[in-house]
Backbone as a ProteinNet text record, in pm:
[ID]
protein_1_A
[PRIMARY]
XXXXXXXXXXXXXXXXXXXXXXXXXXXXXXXXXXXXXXXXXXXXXXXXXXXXXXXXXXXXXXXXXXXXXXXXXXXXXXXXXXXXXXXXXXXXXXXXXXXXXXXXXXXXXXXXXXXXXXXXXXXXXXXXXXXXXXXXXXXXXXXXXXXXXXXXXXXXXXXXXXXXXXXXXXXXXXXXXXXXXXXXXXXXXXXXXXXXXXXXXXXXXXXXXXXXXXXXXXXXXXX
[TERTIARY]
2225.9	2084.3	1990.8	2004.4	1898	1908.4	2024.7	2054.6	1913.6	1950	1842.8	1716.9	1680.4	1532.3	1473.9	1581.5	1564	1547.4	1581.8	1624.7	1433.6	1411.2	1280.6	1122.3	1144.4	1052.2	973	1054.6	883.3	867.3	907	873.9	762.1	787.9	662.7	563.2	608.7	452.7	366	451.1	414.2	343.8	357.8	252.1	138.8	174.1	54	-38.7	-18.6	-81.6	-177	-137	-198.8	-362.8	-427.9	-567.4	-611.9	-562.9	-652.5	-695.5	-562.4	-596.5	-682.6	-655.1	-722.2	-898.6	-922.7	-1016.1	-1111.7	-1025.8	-1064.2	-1082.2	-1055.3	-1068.5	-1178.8	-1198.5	-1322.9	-1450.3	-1403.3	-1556.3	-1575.3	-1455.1	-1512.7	-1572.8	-1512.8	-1583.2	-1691.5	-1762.9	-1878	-1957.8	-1911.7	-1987.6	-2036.9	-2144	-2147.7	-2092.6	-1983.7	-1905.8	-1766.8	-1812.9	-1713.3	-1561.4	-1642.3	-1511.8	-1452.9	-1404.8	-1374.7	-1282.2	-1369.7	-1295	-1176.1	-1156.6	-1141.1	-1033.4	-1008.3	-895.2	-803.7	-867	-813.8	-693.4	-804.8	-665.4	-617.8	-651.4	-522.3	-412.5	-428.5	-313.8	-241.8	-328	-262.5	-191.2	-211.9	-182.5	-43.4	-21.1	121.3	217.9	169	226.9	293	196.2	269	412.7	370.9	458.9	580.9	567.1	715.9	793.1	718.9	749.7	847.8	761.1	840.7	970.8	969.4	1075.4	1154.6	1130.3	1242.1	1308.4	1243.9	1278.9	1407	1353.1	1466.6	1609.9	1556.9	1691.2	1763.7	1730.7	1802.1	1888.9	1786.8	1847.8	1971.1	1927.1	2024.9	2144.3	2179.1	2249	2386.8	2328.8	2378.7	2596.4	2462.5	2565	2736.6	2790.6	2945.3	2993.9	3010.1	3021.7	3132.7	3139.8	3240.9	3221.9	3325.4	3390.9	3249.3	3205	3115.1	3106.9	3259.6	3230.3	3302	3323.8	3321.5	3224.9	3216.6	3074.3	3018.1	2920.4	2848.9	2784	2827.3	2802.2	2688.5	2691.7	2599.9	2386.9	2424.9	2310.1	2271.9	2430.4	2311.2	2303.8	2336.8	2215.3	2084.4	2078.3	1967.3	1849.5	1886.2	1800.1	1769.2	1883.4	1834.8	1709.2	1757.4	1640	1510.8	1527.8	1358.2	1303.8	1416.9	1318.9	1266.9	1368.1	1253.5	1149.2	1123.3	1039.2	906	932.1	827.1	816.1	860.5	843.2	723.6	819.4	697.5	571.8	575.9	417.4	358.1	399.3	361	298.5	375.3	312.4	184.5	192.5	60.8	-49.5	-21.3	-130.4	-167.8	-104.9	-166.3	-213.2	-188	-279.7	-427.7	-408.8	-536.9	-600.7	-606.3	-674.4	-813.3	-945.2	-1073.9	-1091.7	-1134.7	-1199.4	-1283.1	-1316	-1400.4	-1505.4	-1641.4	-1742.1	-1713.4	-1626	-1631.7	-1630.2	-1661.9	-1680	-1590	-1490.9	-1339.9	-1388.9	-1291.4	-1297.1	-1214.1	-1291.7	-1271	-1208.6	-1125.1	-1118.9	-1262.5	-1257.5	-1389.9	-1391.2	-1262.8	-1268.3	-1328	-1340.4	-1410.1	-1551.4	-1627.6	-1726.6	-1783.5	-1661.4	-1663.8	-1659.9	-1628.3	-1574.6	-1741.5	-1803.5	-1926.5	-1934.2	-1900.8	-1921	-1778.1	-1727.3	-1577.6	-1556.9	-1491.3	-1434.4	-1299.3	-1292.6	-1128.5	-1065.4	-1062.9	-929.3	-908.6	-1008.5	-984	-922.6	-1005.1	-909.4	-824.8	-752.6	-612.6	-560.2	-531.2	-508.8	-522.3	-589.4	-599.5	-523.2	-513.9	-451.8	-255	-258.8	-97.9	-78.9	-175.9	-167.3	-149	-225.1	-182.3	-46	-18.6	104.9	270.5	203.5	358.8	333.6	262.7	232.8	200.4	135.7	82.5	250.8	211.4	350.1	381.5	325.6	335.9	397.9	318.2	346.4	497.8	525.1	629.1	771	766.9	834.1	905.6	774.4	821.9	905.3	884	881.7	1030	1054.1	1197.3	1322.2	1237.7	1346.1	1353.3	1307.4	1323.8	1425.9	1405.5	1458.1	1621.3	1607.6	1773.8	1829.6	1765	1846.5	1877.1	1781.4	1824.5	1966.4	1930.7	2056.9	2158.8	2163.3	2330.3	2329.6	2317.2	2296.8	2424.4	2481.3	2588.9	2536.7	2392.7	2378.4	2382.2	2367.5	2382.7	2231.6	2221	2057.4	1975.3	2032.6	1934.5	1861.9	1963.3	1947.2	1802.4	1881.8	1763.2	1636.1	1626.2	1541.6	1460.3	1483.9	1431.3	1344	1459	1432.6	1318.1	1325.8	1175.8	1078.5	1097.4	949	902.8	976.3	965.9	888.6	968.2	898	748.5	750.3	657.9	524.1	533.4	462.8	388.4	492.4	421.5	357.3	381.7	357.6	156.8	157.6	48.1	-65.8	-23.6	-57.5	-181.1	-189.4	-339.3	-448.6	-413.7	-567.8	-570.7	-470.1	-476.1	-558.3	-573.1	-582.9	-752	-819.5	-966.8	-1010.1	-949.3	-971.6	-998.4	-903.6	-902.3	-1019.5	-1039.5	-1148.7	-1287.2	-1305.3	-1420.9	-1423.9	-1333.3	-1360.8	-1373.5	-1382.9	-1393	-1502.7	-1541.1	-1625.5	-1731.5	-1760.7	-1851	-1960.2	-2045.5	-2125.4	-2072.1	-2003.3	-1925.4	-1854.5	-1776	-1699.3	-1787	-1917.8	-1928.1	-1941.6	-2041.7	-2006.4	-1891.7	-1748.3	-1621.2	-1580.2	-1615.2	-1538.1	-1599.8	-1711.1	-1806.7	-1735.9	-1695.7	-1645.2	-1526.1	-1445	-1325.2	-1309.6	-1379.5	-1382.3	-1415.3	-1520	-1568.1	-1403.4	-1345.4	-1254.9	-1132.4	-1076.4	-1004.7	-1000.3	-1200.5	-1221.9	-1165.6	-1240.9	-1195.6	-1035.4	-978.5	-855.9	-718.8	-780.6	-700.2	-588.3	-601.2	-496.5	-416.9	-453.2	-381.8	-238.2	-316.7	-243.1	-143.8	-157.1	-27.2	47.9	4.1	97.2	197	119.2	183.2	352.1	236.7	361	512	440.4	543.8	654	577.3	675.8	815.2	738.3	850.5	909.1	865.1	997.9	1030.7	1044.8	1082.4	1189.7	1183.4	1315.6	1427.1	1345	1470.1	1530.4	1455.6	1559	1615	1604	1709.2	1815.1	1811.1	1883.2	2013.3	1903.2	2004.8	2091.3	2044.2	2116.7	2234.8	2230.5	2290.2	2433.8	2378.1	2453.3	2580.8	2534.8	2589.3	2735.9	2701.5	2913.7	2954.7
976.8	938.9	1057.8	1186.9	1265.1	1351.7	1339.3	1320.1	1217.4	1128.1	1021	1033.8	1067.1	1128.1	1221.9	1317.6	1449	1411	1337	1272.7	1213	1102.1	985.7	1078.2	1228.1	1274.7	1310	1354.5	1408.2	1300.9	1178.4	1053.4	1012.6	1023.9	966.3	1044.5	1213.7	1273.6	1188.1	1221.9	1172.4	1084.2	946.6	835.5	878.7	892.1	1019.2	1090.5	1157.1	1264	1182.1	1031.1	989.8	981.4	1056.7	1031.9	903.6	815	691.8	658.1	621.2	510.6	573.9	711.1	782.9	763.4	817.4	771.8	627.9	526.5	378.8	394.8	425	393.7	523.4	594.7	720.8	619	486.1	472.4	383	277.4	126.4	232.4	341.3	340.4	419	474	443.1	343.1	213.2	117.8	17.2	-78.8	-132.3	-198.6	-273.9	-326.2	-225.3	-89.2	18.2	-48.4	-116.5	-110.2	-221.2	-342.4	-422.4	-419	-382.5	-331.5	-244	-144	-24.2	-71.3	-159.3	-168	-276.7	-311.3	-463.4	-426.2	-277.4	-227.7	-97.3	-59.3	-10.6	-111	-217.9	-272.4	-366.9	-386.8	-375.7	-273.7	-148.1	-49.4	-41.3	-49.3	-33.4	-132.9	-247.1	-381.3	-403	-322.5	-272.5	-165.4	-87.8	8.4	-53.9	-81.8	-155	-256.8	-334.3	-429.8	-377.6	-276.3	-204.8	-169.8	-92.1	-2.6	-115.4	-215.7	-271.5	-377.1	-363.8	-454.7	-411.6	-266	-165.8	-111.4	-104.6	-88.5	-236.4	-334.7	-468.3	-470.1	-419.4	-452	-343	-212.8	-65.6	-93.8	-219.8	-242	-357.4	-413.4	-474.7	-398.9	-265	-176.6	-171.5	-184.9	-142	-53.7	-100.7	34.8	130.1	222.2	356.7	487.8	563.8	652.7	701.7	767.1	880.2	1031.1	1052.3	1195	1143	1048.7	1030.1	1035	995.6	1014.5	862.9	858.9	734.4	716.1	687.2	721.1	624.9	416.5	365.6	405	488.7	543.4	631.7	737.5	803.1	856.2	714.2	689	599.2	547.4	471.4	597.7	695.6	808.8	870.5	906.9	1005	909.1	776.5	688.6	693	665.1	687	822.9	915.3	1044.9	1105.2	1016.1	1012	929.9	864	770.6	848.3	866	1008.8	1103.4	1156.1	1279.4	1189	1094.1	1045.8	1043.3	984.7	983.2	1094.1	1175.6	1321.9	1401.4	1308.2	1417	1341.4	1169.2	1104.7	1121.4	1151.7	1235.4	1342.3	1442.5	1535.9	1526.8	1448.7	1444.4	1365.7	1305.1	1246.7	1314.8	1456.8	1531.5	1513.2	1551.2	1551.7	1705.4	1712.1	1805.2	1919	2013.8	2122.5	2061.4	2013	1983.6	1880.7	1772.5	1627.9	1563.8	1484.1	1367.4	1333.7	1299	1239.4	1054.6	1011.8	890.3	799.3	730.5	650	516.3	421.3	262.8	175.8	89.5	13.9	-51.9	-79.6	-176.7	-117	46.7	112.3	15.1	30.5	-55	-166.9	-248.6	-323.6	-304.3	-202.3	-170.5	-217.1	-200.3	-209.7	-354	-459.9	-562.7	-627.5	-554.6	-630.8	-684.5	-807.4	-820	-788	-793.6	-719.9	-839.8	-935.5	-1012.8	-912.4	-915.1	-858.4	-695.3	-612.9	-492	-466.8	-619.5	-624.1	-589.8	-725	-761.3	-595.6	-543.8	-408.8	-303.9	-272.8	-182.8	-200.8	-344.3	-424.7	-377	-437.4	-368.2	-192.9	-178	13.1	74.6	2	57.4	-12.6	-121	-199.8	-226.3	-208.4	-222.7	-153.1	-47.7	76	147.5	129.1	208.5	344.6	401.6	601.8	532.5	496.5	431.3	349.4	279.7	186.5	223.3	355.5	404.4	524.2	559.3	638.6	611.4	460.6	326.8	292.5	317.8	219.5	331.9	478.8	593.9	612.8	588.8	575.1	464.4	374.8	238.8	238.6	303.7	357.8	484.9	574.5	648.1	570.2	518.9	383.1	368.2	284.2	182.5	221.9	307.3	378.3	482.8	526.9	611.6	546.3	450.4	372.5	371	310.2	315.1	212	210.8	58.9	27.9	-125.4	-182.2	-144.6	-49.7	-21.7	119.5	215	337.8	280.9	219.2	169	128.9	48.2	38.5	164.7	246.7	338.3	484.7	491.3	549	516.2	343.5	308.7	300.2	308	305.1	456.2	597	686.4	723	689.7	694.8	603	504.5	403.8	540.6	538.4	598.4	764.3	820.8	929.2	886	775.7	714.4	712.6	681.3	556.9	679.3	774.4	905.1	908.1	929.5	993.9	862.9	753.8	641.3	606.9	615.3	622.1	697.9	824.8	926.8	957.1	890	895.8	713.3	682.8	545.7	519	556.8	562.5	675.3	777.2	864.6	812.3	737.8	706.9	578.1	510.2	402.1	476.7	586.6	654.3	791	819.3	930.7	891.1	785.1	780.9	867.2	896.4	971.2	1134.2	1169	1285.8	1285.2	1160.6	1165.2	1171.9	1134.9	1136.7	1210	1332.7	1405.7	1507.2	1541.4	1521.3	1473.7	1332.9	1208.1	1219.9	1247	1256.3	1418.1	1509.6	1620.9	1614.7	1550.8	1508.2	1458.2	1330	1252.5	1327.4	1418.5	1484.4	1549.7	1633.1	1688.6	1607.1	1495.7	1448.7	1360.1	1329.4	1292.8	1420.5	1521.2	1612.9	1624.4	1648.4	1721.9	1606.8	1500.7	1353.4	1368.5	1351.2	1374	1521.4	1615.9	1740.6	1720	1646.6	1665	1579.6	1428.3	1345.9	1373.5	1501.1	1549.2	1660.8	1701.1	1779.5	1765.4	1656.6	1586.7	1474.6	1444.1	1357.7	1486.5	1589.2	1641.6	1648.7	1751.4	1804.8	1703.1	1574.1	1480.4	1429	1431.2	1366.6	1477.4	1564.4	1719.7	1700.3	1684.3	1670.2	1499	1413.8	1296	1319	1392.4	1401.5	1478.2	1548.1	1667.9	1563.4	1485.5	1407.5	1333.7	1271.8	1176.1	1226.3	1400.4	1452.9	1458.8	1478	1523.9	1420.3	1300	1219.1	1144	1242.2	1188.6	1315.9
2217.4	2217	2194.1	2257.4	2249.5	2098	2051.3	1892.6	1805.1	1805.7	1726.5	1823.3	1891.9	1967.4	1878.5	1847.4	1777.7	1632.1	1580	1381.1	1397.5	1502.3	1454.7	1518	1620.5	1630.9	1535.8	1409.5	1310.7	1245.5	1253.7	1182	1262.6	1377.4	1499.8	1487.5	1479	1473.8	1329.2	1214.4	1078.6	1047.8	1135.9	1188.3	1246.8	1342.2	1449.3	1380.3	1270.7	1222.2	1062.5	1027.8	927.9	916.1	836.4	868.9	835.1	759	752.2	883.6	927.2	1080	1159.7	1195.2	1261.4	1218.2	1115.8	1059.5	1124.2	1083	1124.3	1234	1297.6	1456.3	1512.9	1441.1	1470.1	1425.3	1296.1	1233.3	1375.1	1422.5	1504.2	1640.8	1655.8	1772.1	1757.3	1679.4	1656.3	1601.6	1566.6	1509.4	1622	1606.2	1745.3	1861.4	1808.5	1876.8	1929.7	1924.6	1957.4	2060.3	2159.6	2274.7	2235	2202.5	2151	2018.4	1932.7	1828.9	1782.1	1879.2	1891.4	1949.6	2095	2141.9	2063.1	2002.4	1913.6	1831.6	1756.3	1662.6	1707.6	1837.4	1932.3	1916.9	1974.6	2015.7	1880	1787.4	1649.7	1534.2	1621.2	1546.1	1647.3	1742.1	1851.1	1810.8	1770.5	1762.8	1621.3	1543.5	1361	1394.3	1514.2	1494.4	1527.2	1681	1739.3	1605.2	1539.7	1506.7	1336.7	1279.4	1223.9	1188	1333.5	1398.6	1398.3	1481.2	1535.3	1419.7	1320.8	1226.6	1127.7	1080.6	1059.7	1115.3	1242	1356	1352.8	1354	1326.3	1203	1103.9	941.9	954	974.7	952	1068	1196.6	1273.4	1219.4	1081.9	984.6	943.1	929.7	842.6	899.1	870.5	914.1	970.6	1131.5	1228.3	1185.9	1210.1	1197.6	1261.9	1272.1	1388.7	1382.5	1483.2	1518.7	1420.1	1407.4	1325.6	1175.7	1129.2	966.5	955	806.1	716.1	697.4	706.1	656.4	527.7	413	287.8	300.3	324.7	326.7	400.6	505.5	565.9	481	453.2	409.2	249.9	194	54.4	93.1	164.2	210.8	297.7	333.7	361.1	254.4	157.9	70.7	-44.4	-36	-116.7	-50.3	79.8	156.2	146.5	135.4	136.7	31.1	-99.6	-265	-319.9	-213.6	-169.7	-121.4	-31	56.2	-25.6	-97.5	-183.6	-297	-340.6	-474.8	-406.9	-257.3	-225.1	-175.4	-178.8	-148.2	-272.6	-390.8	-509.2	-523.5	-492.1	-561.9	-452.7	-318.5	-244.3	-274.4	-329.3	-401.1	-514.9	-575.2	-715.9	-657.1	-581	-560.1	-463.6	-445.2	-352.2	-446.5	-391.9	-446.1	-521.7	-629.6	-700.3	-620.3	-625.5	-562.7	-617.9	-466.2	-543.4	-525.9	-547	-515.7	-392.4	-390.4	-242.2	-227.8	-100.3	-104.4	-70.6	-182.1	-176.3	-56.4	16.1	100.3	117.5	148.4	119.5	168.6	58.5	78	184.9	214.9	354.1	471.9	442.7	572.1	613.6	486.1	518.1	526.8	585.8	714.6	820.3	866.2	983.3	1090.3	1073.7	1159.4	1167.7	1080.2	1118.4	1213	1223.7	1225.5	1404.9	1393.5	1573.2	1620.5	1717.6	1803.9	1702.3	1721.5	1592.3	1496.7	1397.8	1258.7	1317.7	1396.5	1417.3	1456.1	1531.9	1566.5	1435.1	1357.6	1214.9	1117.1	1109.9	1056.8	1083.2	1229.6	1273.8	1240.9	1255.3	1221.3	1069.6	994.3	879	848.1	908.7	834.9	925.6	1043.2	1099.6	1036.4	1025.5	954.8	817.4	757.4	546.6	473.6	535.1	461.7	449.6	238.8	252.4	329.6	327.5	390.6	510.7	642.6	744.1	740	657.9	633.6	600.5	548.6	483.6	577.6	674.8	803.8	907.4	941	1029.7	1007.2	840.4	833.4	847.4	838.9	819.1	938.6	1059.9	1171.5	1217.9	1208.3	1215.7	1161.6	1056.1	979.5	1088.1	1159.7	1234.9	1332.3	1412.8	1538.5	1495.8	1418.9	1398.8	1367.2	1310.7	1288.5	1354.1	1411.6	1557.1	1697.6	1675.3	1765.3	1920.4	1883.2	2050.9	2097.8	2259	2312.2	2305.3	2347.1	2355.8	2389.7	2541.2	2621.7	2559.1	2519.4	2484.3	2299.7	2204.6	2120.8	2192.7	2258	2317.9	2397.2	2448.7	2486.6	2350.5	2293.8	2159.1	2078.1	2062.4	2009.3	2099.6	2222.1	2313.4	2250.8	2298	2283.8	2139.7	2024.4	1884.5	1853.3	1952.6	1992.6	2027.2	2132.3	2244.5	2136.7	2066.6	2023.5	1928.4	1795.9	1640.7	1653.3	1825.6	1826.2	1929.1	1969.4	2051.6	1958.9	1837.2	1822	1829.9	1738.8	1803.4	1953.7	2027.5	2194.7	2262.8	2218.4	2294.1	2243.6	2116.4	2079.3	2171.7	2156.3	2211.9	2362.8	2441.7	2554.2	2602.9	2545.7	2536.5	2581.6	2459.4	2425.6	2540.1	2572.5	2691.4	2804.7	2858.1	2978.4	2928.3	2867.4	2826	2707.1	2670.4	2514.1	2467.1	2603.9	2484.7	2470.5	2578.4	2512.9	2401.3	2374.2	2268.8	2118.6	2137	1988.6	1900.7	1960.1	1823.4	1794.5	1898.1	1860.1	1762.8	1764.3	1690.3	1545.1	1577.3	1408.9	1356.9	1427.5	1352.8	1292.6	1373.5	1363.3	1231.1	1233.1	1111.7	994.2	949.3	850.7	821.8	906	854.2	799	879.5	786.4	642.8	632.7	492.9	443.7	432.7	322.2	324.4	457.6	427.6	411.8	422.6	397.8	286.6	172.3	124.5	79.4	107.4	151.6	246.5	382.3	499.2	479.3	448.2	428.1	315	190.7	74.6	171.7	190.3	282.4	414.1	476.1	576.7	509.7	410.7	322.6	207.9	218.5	148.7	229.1	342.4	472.1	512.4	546.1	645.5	495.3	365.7	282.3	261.5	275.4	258.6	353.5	445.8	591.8	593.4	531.1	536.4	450.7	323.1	182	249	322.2	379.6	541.6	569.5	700.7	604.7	523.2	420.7	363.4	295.8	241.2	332.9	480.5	622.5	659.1	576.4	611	574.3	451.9	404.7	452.9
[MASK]
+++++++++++++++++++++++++++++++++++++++++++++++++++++++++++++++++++++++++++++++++++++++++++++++++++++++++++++++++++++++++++++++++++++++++++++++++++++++++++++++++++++++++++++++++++++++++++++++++++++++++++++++++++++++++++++++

């Protein structure tokens, strides 16, 4: 177990560290319906993740058990595919970094966000944790160590709370904030935000390169 703890940690930070969501959840809780909203797609953004995870660890539990120290050729071409997967989106985040001088482009759906209710930011947050490919793609390379990892229920189960618990660490930790501190939090939250417009697609070219190296590399590990 503390094996596959060690394989799905930079997958969890990797979630953790995505500026969209982060983003979203900096605009609802400044928009008016801040507290509401905000926890809606908290708990839609947790509920994408688990659901994910656990969907992957089911499918990758499929696979055809075998000894502990053979090779698993099936895993790990199915890693080395997710992690050319992650790489392609690493290059098309970098190509779409903004120009010197340019404005970084935003999703339009941001501006909704001010009108929006805890339903819809449930519904949102589900979305960017379980559909957003980057997210999805993190989610299932996780989900593939689970599962061929030969653990018992209880131990999977613990593993995804754990990958759970860190994936979902950064909108938690502005969220819960802002429900116990708001007007401290805001102009934090407004700095915050400025920086990951600009540095938005830098940071996920960036993070998709590195865990896209090391799953080509676990994959490689694996026959």
């Amino acid at each position: 177990m503390p094996q596959a703890i060690g394989e799905v940690l930079p997958l969890a930070v990797g979630i953790a560290i995505s500026p969209i969501p982060i983003i979203a959840a900096i605009l609802m809780l400044l928009s008016p319906k801040a507290r509401s909203t905000s926890v809606g797609f908290l708990l839609g953004w947790v509920l994408g993740i688990v659901v994910a995870v656990v969907v992957f660890t089911l499918l990758a539990g499929i696979l055809p058990a075998t000894d502990p120290d053979a090779s698993k050729p099936v895993a790990g071409v199915i890693k080395i595919i997710l992690g050319l997967l992650l790489l392609l989106l690493a290059l098309r985040q970098w190509r779409s970094r903004p120009k010197s001088g340019q404005e970084p482009a935003l999703p339009k759906w941001m501006d909704a966000i001010d009108s929006m209710t805890s339903g819809r930011g449930l519904g949102l947050g589900f979305i960017l944790a379980a559909v957003n490919p980057k997210n999805l793609l993190l989610a299932a390379s996780a989900g593939i160590v689970i599962g061929t990892a030969g653990l018992s229920a209880g131990e999977a189960a613990l593993v995804i709370a754990i990958f759970t618990v860190i994936a979902a660490i950064s909108v938690f930790i502005p969220v819960i904030g802002y429900l116990v501190a708001a007007d401290r939090m805001r102009a934090p939250l407004n700095a915050l935000r400025g920086w990951l417009v600009a540095h938005n697609a830098a940071v996920m070219a960036v993070l998709l390169l590195v865990i896209g190296v090391v799953m080509i590399g676990k994959g490689i590990g694996s026959f």
